[in-house]
C-alpha positions as CSV (number, residue, x, y, z in Angstrom):
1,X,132.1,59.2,5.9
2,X,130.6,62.6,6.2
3,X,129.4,61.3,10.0
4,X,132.5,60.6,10.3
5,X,133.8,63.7,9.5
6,X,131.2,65.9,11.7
7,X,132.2,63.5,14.6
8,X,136.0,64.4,15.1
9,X,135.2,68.4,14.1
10,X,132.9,67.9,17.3
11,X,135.4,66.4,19.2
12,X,137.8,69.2,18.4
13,X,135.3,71.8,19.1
14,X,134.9,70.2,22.4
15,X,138.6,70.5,23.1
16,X,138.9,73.8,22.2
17,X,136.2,74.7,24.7
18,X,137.0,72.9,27.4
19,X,140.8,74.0,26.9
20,X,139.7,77.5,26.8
21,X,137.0,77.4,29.7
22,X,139.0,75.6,32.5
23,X,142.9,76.7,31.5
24,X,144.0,75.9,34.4
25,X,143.5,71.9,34.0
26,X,146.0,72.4,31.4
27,X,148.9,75.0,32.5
28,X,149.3,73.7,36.2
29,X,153.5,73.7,36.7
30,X,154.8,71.5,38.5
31,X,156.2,73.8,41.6
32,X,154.5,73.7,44.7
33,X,152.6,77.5,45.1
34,X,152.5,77.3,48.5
35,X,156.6,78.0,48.3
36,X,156.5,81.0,46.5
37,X,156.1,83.0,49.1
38,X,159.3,81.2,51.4
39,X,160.9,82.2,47.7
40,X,159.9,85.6,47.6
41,X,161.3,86.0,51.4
42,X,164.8,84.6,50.8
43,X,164.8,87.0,48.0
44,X,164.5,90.1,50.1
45,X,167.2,88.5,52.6
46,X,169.1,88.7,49.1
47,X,168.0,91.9,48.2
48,X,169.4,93.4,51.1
49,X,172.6,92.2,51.0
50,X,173.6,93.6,47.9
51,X,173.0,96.8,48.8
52,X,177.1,97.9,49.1
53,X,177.9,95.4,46.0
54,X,178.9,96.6,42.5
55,X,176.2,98.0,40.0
56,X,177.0,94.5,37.6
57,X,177.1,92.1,40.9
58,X,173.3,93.8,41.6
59,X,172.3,93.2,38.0
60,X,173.8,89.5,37.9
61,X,171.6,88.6,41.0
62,X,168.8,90.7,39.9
63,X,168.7,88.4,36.6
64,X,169.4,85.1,38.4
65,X,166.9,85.7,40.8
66,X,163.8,86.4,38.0
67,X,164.6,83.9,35.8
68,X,165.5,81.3,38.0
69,X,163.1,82.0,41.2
70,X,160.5,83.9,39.9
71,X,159.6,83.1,36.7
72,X,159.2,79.4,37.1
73,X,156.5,79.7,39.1
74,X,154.5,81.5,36.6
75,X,154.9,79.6,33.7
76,X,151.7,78.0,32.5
77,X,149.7,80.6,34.4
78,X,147.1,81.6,31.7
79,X,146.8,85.3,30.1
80,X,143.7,87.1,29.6
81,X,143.5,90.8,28.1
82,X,142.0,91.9,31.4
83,X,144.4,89.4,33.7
84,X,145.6,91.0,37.0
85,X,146.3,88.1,39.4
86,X,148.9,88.3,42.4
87,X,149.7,84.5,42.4
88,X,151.2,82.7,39.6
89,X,148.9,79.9,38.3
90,X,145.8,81.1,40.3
91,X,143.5,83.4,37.6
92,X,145.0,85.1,35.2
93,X,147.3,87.5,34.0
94,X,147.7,90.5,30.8
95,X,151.3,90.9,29.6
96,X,152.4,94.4,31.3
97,X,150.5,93.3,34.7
98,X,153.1,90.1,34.4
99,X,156.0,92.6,33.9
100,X,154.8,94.7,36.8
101,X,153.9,92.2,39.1
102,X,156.5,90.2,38.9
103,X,159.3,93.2,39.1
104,X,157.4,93.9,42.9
105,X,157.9,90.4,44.0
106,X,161.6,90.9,43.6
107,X,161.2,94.1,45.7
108,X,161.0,96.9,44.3
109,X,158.6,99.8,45.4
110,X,156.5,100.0,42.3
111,X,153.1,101.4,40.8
112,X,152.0,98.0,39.5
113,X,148.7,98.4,38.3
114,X,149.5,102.2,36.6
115,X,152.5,101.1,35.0
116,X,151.0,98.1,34.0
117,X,148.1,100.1,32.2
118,X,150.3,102.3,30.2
119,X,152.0,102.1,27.2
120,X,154.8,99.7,27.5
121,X,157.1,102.1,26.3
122,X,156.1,104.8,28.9
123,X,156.0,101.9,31.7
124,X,160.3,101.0,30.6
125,X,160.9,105.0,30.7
126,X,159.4,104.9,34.0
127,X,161.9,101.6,35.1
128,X,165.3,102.5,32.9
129,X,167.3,105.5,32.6
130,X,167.4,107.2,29.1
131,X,170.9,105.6,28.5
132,X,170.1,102.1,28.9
133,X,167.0,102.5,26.7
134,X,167.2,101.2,22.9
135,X,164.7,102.0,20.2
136,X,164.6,99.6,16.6
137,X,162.3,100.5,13.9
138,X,162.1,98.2,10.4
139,X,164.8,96.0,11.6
140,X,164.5,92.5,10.6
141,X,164.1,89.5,13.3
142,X,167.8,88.4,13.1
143,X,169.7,91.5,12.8
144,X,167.2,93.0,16.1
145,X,168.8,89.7,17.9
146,X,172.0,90.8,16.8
147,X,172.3,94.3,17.9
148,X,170.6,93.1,21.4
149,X,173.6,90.4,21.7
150,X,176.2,92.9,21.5
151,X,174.4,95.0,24.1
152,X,175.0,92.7,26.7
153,X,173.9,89.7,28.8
154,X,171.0,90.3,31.4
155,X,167.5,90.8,31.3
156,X,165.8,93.5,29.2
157,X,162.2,94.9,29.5
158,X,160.8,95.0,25.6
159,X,158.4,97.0,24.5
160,X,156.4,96.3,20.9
161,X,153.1,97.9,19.2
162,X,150.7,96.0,21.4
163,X,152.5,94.0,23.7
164,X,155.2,93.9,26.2
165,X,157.5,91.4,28.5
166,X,160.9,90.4,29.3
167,X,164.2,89.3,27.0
168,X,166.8,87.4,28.5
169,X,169.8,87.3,26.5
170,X,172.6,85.2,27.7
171,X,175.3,82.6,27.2
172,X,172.8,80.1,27.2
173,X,170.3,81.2,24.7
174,X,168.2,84.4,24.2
175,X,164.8,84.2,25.3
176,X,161.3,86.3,25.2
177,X,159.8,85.6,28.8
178,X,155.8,87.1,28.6
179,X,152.0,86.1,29.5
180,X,151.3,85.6,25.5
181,X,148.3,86.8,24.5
182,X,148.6,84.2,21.1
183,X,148.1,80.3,21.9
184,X,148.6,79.0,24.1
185,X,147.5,82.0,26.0
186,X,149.9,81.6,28.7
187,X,152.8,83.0,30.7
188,X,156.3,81.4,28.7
189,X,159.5,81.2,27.8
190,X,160.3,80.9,24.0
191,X,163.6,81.3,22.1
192,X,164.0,85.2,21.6
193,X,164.4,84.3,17.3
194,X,161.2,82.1,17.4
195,X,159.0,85.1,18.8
196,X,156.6,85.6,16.0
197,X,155.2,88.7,18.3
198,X,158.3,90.3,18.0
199,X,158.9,89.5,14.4
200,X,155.6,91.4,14.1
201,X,156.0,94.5,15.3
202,X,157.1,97.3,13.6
203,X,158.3,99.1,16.9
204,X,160.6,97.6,19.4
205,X,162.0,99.5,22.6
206,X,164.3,97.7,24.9
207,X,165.9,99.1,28.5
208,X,168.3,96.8,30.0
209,X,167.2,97.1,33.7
210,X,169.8,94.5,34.8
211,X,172.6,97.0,34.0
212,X,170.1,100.4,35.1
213,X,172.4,101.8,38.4
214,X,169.3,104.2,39.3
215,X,166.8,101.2,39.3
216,X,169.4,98.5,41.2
217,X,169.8,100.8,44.1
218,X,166.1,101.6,44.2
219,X,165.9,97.8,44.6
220,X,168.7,97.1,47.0
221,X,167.8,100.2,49.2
């Protein structure tokens, strides 16, 4: 019995390793990589034809665009503290370097390895004007969802005590999009209320750059 026992805590350790020494086994996606860069071209063909639309027709695309061409690809691409990778799913990737990174595929002329070092809040002060930046402090879970809800559809950068990625709040379904530093250590897309990283933290700073005029024409320019 007590063989027994050893035997599948061995197996399990086994897992673990393996699971955590060759990630990439495991968090493959199912897109084909080599296409991300035809994606990332149609995008700026995109890009620049918005450049005469409407500050809410920019932000529309601008949200379409991440969540449904760029974010896909990286889905599964595992996180590490010190993660800086360029390609989705090849290495790895730290939360603000995913929020950085992926914000300069769309486009935009951005310092992606500063703003990816600093504190999340500085790096969204650095994105989003001062009046589409929100602050919450001792709020709980549900009435933080609530207050973002009424704020708007589109796609927020969040900031928290030690972490930082994207919330996408829609008619859909809210969501926290980040490279998730907790298991399974990888980049994903979780319903915003089921985000125990956000229920944890005591500071929470949102800017809605889907509905920032200054950043939309920096991108459509």
């Amino acid at each position: 019995m007590i063989k027994r026992i050893f035997l599948i805590f061995f197996v399990i350790a086994i897992g673990f390793a393996v699971y955590f020494s060759f990630p990439n086994l495991f968090h493959k996606n199912n897109i084909a990589l080599e296409n991300y860069q035809k994606t990332l071209d149609t995008i700026q063909t995109i890009r620049k034809n918005l450049k005469n639309k409407s500050t809410e027709e920019k932000g529309k695309a601008f949200t379409n665009l991440m969540v449904d061409k760029i974010f896909p690809y990286w889905y599964g691409t595992p996180w590490n503290f010190n993660g800086t990778t360029q390609k989705p799913n090849e290495g790895k990737i730290a939360c603000g370097y995913f929020v950085t990174t992926t914000i300069e595929d769309m486009g935009f002329p951005i310092n992606r390895i500063k703003l990816a070092q600093c504190a999340s809040e500085e790096m969204i002060k650095n994105l989003v004007s001062k009046e589409n930046i929100t602050r919450f402090s001792g709020i709980s879970m549900e009435d933080f969802e609530k207050k973002i809800i009424k704020k708007g559809n589109g796609l927020y950068i969040i900031g928290l005590d030690n972490h930082t990625g994207f919330v996408l709040v829609s008619d859909k379904g809210n969501y926290f999009i980040h490279s998730n530093g907790y298991f399974p250590q990888e980049v994903m897309k979780e319903k915003l209320s089921d985000s125990k990283i956000i229920a944890k933290s005591k500071y929470r700073v949102v800017g809605k750059i889907s509905a920032d005029k200054k950043f939309l024409n920096n991108w459509t320019k």
